[in-house]
C-alpha positions in Angstrom: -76.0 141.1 7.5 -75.7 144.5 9.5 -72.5 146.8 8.7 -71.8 145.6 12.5 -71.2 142.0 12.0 -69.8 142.5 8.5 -66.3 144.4 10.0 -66.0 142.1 13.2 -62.9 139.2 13.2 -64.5 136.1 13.4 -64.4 133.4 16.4 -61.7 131.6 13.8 -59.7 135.0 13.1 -59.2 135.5 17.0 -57.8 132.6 17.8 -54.6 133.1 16.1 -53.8 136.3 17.9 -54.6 135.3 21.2 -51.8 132.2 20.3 -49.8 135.0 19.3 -50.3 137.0 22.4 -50.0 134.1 24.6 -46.6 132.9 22.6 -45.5 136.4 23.1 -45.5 136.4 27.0 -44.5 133.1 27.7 -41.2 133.7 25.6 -40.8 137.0 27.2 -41.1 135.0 30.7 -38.8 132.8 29.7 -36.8 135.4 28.5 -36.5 137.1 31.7 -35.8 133.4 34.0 -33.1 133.1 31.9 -31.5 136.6 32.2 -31.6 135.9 35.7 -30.0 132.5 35.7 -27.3 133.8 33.5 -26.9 136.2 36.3 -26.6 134.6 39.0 -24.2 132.8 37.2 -22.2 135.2 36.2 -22.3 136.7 39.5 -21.0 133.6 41.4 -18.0 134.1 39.4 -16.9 137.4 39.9 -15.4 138.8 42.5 -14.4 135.2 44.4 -12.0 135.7 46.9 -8.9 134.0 46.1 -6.5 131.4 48.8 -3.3 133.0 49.7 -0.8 131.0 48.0 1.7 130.7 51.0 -0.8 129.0 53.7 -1.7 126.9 51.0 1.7 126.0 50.1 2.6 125.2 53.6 -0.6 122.7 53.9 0.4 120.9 50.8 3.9 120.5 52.1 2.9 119.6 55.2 4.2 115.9 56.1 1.7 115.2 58.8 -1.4 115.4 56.4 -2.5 114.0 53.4 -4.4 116.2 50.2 -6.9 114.2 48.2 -9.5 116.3 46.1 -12.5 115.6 44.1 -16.1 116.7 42.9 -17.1 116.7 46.7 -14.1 118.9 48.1 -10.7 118.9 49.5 -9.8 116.5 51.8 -7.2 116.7 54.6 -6.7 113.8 56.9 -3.6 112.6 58.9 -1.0 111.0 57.4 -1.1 108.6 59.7 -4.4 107.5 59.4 -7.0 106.5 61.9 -9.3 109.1 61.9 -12.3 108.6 64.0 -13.8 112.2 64.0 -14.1 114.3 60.8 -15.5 118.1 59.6 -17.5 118.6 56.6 -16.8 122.5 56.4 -18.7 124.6 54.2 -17.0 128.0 52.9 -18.4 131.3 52.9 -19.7 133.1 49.9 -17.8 133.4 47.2 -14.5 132.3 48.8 -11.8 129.7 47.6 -12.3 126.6 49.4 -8.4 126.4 49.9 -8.3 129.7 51.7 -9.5 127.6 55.0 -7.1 124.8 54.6 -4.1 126.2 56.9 -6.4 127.7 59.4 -8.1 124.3 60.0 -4.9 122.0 58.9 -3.7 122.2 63.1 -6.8 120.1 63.9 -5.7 117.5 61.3 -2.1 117.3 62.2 -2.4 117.6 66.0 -5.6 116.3 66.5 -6.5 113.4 63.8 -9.6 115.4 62.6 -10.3 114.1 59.3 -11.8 117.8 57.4 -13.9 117.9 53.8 -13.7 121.2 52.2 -16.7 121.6 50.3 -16.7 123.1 46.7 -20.3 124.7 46.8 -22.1 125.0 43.5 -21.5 128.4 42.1 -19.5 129.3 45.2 -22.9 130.0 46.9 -23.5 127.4 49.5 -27.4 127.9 49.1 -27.0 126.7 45.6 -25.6 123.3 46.3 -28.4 121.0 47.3 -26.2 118.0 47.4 -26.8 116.1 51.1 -24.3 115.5 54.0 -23.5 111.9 53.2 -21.7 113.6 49.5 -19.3 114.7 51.4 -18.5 112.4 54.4 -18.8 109.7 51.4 -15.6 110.6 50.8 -13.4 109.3 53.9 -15.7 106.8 54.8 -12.9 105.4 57.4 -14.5 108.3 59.9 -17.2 107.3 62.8 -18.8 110.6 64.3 -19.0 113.6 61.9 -19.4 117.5 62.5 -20.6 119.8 59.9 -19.9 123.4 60.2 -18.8 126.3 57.9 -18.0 129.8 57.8 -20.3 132.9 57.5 -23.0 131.7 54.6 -21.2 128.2 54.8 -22.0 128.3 58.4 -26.3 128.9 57.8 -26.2 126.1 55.4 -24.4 123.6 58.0 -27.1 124.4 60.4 -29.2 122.5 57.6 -27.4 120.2 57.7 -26.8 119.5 61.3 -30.1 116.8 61.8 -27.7 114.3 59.6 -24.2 114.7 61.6 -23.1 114.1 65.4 -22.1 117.8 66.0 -22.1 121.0 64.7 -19.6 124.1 64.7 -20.3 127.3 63.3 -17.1 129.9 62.2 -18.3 133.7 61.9 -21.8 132.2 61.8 -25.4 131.6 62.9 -28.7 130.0 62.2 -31.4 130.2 60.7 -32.4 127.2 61.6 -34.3 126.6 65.0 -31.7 123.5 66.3 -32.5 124.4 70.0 -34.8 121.0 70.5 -32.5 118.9 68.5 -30.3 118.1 72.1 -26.7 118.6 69.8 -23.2 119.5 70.4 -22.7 123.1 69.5 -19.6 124.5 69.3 -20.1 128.8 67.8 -16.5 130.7 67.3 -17.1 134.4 66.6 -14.6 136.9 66.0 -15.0 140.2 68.6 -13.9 142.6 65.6 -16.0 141.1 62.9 -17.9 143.7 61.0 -19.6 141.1 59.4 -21.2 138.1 61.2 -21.3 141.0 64.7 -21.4 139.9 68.0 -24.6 142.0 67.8 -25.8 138.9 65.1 -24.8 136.3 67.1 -26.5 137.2 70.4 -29.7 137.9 68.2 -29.4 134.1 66.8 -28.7 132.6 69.7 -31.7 130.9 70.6 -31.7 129.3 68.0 -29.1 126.6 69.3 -29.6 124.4 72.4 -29.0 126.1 75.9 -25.7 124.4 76.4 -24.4 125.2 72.8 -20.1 126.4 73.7 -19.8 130.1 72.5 -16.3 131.8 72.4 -15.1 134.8 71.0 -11.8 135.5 69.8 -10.3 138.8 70.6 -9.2 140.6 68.0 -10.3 138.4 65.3 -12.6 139.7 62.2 -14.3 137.9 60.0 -11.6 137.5 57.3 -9.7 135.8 60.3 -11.3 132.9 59.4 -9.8 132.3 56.5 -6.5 132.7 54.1 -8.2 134.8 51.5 -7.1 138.7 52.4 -9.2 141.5 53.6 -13.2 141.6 53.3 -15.5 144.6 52.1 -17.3 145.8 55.3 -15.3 143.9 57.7 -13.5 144.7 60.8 -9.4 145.0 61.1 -8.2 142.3 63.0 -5.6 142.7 65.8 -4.7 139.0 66.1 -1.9 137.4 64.2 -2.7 134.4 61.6 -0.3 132.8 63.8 -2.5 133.1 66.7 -5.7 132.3 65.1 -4.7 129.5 63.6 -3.4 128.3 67.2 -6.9 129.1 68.8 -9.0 127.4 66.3 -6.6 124.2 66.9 -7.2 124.3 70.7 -10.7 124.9 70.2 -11.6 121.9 67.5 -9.0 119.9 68.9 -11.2 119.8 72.5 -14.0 119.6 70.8 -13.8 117.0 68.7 -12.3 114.6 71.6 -15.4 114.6 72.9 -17.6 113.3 70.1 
C-alpha cells in the first residue's frame, strides 16, 4: 500500500463529517429563521400606539351603540338593532384597535352601520391571514358589507375587497389592481398627511375603478384618523377631532346608504 493511500480518511471516515457539516448548517439556518421570528415578534409589540382613553370612554358610554368584543375584533352596532350595512375596518400598523372606535362610532349611532374592528395578528395586518367572512361572522344580522382600513390596514382591505360589496380606504391605497373589478370605492385622504401623501394617493390611483369617490379633508394628517396621539413623520393637523369625526360621519353615512 503506497504512503498515499495509507494517510487518506476512508469512504466510511468521511461520512461522519459531512453529517456533521451538514447538521452544522441546517441548525445554524434554523438558528437564524428563528432569530427572526422572535423578532418580528418582539417588534410587533413595541412601540404600539395606544387609544386615547377619553374617546374611548365616550364610545363605551355611549347609549346609542352596543360593544361586543372577541378573537375577531370589536364590535359596534346600534343599539337599536337592524343593521343592514356593516364595516370590517382594518387598523393601521401597530395601532390600538380602540383608537378608531370614536372616530367611526357617528356612523353607527346616526347611520345604523354595523363596524368590526379587527385585532390583526401581531398588530401587523399583513400577518393575519384570517379571511373576510372571520370577521363579518361576527354580526351575521348584516346584508351588504364594506371592508376598509387605515394606512397598512387600508392595503390589506384592498385584498380583501373581491369578497365584500364595497370598499373604503382611510389614509390609504392599493396595491392591489381593483380597477376591473366594477366596485364601490369610497378613498378619504387627509391633505396634511405626511404619511399616506396626496403625492401617494394620486400615484395609486389607477389602481381603483374610474368612478372610485376620492375626498380629501383639509387639514387632516394621518394621525386624524384615529384616537391614538401624534405619529413619527406625520403632518400637524389643523382640523379639530371634533370636525373629523363629523366629516367621516357624513361621508360613511352617504356612502353606506347606497349599498
Amino acid at each position: 500500500m503506497s504512503e498515499r493511500a495509507a494517510t487518506e480518511p476512508s469512504g466510511s471516515s468521511r461520512r461522519p463529517r459531512r453529517r456533521r457539516i451538514v447538521g452544522w448548517v441546517v441548525g445554524g439556518l434554523g438558528a437564524v429563521v428563528l432569530a427572526g421570528v422572535l423578532g418580528i415578534v418582539i417588534w410587533s409589540q413595541v412601540g404600539v400606539m395606544a387609544a386615547e382613553p377619553g374617546p374611548v370612554a365616550a364610545v363605551r358610554a355611549d347609549e346609542a351603540i352596543t360593544v361586543a368584543e372577541s378573537d375577531a375584533g370589536i364590535v359596534l352596532a346600534p343599539a337599536d338593532g337592524g343593521s343592514d350595512v356593516g364595516l370590517v375596518y382594518i387598523p393601521g400598523a401597530k395601532v390600538d384597535p380602540w383608537a378608531y372606535a370614536a372616530k367611526l362610532s357617528g356612523a353607527v349611532s346616526e347611520h345604523g352601520v354595523t363596524v368590526v374592528i379587527t385585532r390583526p395578528w401581531l398588530n401587523l395586518a399583513f400577518f393575519d391571514p384570517r379571511p373576510l367572512s372571520t370577521f363579518t361572522g361576527a354580526a351575521p344580522e348584516v346584508e351588504a358589507w364594506m371592508v376598509g382600513g387605515h394606512s397598512l390596514g387600508g392595503v390589506r382591505a384592498c385584498q380583501l375587497a373581491p369578497d365584500a360589496d364595497a370598499l373604503v380606504l382611510f389614509a390609504s391605497y392599493c396595491a392591489t389592481d381593483l380597477s376591473d373589478s366594477g366596485m364601490a370605492v369610497l378613498s378619504i385622504a387627509g391633505s396634511d398627511d405626511g404619511l399616506s401623501t396626496p403625492e401617494k394617493i394620486a400615484d395609486a390611483r389607477p389602481l381603483l375603478p374610474t368612478d372610485a369617490e376620492m375626498v380629501e379633508i383639509p387639514g387632516a394628517a394621518h394621525s386624524s384618523f384615529g384616537d391614538y396621539g401624534p405619529q413619527a413623520g406625520d403632518g400637524k393637523p389643523t382640523i379639530s377631532d371634533e370636525e373629523m369625526t363629523a366629516r367621516l360621519t357624513e361621508l360613511l353615512g352617504a356612502f353606506a346608504t347606497d349599498r
